[in-house]
N, C-alpha and C positions, 0 to 999 in steps of 0.2 A: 661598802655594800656592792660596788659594781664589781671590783675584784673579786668580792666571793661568789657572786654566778659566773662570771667569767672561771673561773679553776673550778665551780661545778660542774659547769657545760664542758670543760673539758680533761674532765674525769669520767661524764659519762658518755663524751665521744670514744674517748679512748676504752673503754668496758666495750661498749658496743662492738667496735673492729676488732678486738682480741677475739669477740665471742665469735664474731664471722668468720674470723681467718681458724679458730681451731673448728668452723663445721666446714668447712672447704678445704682446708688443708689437708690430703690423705692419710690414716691413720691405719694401725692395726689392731685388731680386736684380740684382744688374748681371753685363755679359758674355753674355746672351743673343742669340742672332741665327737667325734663320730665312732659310737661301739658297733660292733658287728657280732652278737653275740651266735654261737653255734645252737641251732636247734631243726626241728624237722623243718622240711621246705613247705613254705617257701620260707629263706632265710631274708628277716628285714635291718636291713641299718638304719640309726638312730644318730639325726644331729644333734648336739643339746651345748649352750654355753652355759656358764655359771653368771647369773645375774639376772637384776629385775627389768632390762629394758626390751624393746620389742623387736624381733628379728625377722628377714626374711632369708629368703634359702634357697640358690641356685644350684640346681644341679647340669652336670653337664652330659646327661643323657637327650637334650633336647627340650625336655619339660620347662615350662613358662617360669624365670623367675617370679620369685613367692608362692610356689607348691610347700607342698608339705616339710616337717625336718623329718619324716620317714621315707624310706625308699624299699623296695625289694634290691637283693643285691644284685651288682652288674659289673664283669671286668672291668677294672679302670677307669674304676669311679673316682669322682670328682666333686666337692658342693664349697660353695661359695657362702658365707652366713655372711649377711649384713646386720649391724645395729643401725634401727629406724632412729634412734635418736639421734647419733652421732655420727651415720656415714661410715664411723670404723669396719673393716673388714677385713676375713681370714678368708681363706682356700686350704681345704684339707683333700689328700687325692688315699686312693691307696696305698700303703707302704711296703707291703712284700716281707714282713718283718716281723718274723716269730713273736709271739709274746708270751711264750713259755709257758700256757694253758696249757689244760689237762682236763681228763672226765672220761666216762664210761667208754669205749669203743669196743669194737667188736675185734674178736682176733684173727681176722678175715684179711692171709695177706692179698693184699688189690694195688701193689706200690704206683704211687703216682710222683708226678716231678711239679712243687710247688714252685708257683711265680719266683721264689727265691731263690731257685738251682738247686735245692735240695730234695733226696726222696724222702717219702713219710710210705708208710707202711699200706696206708690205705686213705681213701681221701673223707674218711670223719677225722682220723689223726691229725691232717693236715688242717682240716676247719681248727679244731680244738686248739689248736697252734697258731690260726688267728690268718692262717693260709685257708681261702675262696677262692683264688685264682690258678689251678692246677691242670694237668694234662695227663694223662696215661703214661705210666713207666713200661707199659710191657707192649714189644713190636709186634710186628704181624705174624709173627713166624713162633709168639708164644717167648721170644729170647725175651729180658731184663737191659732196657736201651739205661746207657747212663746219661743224668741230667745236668741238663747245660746253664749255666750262670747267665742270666741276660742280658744283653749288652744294653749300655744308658740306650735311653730315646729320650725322649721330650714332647711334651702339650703344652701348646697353647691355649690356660686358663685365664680366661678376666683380662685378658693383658700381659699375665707374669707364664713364664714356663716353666714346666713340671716335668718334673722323670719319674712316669708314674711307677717303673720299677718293676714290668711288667716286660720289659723290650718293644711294648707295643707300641709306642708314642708316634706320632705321626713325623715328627723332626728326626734324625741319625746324629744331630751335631746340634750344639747349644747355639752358635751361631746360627744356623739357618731359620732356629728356630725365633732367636730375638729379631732377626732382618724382616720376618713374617709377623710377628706377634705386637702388634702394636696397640700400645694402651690404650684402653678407652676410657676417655674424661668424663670425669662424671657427669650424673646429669639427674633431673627429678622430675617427677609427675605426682599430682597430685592426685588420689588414691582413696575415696570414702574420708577424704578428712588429714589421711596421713599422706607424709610424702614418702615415696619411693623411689629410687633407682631403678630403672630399669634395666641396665649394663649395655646397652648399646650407644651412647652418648646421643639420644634422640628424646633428651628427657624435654619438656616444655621449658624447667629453671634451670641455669646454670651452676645457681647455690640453693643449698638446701635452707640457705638465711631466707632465702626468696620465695623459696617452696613455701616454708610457714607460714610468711606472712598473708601470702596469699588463700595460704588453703585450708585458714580459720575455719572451723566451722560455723555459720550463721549463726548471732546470739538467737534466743528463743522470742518468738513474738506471736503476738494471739489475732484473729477476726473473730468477728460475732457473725454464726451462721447461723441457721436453723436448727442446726446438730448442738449449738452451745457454742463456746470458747474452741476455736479449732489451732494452733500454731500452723501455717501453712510451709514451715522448713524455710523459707526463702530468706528469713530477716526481715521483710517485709512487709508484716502485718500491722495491723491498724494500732493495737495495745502494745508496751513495752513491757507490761507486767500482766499474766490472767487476772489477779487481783481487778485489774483495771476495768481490763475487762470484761470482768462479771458483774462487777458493777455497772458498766453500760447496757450490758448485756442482756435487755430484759427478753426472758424466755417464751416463745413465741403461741401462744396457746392454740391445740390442736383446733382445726375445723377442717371439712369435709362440703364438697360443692360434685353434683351430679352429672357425671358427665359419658353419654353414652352408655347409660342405664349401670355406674360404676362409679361407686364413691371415692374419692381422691382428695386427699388433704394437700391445697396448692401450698399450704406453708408459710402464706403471709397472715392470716389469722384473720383471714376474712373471706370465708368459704360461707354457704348460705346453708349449712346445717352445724350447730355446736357438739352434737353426738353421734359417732359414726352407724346406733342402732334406728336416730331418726331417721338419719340420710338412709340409709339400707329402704327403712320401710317405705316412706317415698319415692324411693327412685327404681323401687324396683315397676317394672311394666307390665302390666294387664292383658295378658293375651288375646286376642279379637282379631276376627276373622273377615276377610271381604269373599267375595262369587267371582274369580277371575273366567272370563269367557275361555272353555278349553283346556280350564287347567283345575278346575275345581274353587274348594275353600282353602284362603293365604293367611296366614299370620302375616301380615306387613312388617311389626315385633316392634310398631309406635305407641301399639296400644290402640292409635285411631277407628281399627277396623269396623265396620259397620254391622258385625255379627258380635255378642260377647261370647258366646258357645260355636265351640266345632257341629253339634248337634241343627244348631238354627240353621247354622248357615247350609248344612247339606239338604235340610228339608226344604231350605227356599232353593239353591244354587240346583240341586241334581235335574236336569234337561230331559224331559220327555222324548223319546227316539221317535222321530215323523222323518219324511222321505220327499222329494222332487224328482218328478220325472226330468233329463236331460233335455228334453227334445229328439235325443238318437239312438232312446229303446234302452236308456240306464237310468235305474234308480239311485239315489244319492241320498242321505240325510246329513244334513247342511250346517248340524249341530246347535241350532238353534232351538227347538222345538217346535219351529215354525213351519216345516213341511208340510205341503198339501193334504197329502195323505195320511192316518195315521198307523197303517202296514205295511212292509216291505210288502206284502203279498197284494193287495188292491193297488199299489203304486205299480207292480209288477203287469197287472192285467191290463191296466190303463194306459202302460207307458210303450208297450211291446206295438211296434209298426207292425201289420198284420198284412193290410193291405187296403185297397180301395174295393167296395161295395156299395151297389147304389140299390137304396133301401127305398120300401114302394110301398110303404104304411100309410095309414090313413092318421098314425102322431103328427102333435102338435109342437114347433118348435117353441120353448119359452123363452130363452136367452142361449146367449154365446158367452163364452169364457174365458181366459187365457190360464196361462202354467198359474199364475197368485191367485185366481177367481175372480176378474176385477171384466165386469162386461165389456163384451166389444163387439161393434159390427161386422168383425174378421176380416184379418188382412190374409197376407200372403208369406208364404215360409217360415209362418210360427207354426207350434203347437197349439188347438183351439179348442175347447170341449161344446158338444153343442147338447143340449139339455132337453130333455123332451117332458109334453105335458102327462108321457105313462112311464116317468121314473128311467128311463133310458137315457144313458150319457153313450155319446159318440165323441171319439176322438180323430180330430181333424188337422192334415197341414198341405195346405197348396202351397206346391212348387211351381216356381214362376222361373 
């Protein structure tokens, strides 16, 4: 028996490092093809492989590996297809290479000179022809220039060099170009769940065996919230199964507790009303009214107020207008309704310094009075009223 897990375990050692070394060991993806079909502008090219696994798609206009497998076309195009499963991968560039297409054109000669050195009559002939890449055949002078064959060049795609077959390449010689072009190791990041390449060997794994493992998706797992059975994504919830869950889960029955005149269900099911139409009507507040000095009748909006009508409270609050003389010949009402007088006009007669007269009647003085009415034997630098027994008030103030 020991023997037989012994040559088990190393059966499925060996399964294991085969599987590793074919997703790390470089591969090429076949079946890949980019069409460029001719039609009005804009014209779009189309990456597509034959098969079921999941691809990304590098273009070498700049755009972020894993854009789209469409493009609008663009001289000297280049796209990179990855399989997300396997790492396997192609580079397909332009080829400059008739493909003996055909279809309506117009008989409009416009000769142009395609990427391939040859002239085409006009340049939809030259698309139909699977030629994008072209230049004007007729000089400045209106003469028929003949077209010139391109010499190789070279790009440095991914790592490998390409003669996109355009003359354009950035290289003039395959050497300069392989001494520049140096491979990039792969590499992965993990990606919503998948792993990816990114093609600059700045991936986080160094194997894509490594990327998987790590960048499982979290199995599903549940909390009991108030909302129910929630999975919170992390792998980390309380239940392993909802089933479980729901069974511990007792569902938390709605109440409502008043707060700031605004019914709220806190959600632990022990709020102080069971029906949000009782809470409403309870909690709503009673409007009432206080007398603020100066300002009129207040909602305070506790309900408290010591008026329950706007009506009461103005018949009690609204302040009768009465006046005080200053003492310096100005009347003033003091907003209390507690002034002296109760007319600007008799406060005006009484308060006005006129002057000093000395009165030579045969009246009798009854009392003395200050600015409140309050008797006094008369001092010095107030204002003093002195009262007479035939209805005559005099206004009095020695200066000292």
């Amino acid at each position: 028996m020991k023997n037989f897990y012994t040559l088990l375990f190393s059966l499925l050692l060996a399964f294991s490092t085969s599987n590793v070394l074919a997703q790390t060991v470089p591969c090429s993806l076949t079946n890949g093809v980019v069409t460029v079909p001719y039609s009005a502008p804009p014209i779009m090219m189309n990456a597509t492989v034959n098969g079921v696994s999941q691809y990304t798609y590098g273009w070498n206009d700049g755009t972020p590996v894993g854009s789209s497998n469409q493009k609008p076309f663009y001289s000297g195009w280049c796209v990179t297809i990855t399989d997300l499963s396997t790492g396997c991968d192609t580079t397909i560039c332009e080829s400059c290479i008739p493909n003996g297409g055909g279809g309506p054109c117009t008989f409009i000669y416009d000769p142009v000179c395609g990427c391939d050195g040859m002239q085409y009559g006009n340049p939809c002939i030259a698309m139909q022809q699977g030629i994008f890449t072209y230049t004007s055949a007729i000089g400045p002078n209106g003469q028929i220039l003949p077209c010139a064959v391109p010499l190789p060049s070279w790009d440095c795609i991914n790592g490998a060099c390409i003669d996109p077959g355009t003359g354009l390449g950035a290289y003039t010689s395959l050497a300069a170009c392989n001494v520049a072009c140096v491979a990039v190791t792969p590499s992965w990041d993990c990606i919503n769940g998948a792993c990816v390449d990114p093609g600059t060997g700045m991936g986080q794994y160094a194997t894509q065996a490594n990327c998987q493992t790590m960048c499982m998706l979290p199995s599903p797992t549940w909390d009991c919230t108030t909302a129910g059975c929630i999975d919170p994504g992390t792998g980390l919830g309380q239940f392993a199964t909802q089933a479980n869950c729901q069974s511990m889960c007792i569902n938390i029955a709605p109440s409502w507790d008043c707060v700031n005149g605004t019914c709220i269900d806190p959600g632990t099911g022990l709020g102080a009303y069971n029906s949000l139409g009782v809470c409403n009507s309870a909690c709503a507040i009673t409007p009432s009214w206080d007398c603020i000095t100066g300002q009129g009748c207040i909602d305070p909006g506790t309900g408290q107020g010591s008026y329950n009508s706007l009506v009461a409270c103005n018949s009690v609050c609204a302040t009768t207008p009465s006046w005080d003389c200053d003492g310096m010949g100005t009347c003033t009402d003091p907003g209390t309704g507690a002034g002296m007088y109760a007319s600007q006009a008799a406060c005006d007669n009484a308060c006005i310094v006129s002057g000093v007269e000395e009165q030579t009647t045969n009246k009798t003085l009854l009392k003395i009075t200050d600015l409140l009415g309050r008797e006094t034997k008369g001092s010095k630098n107030d204002v003093l009223f002195y009262i007479y027994d035939d209805g005559t008030v005099e206004k009095r103030i020695v200066i000292e």
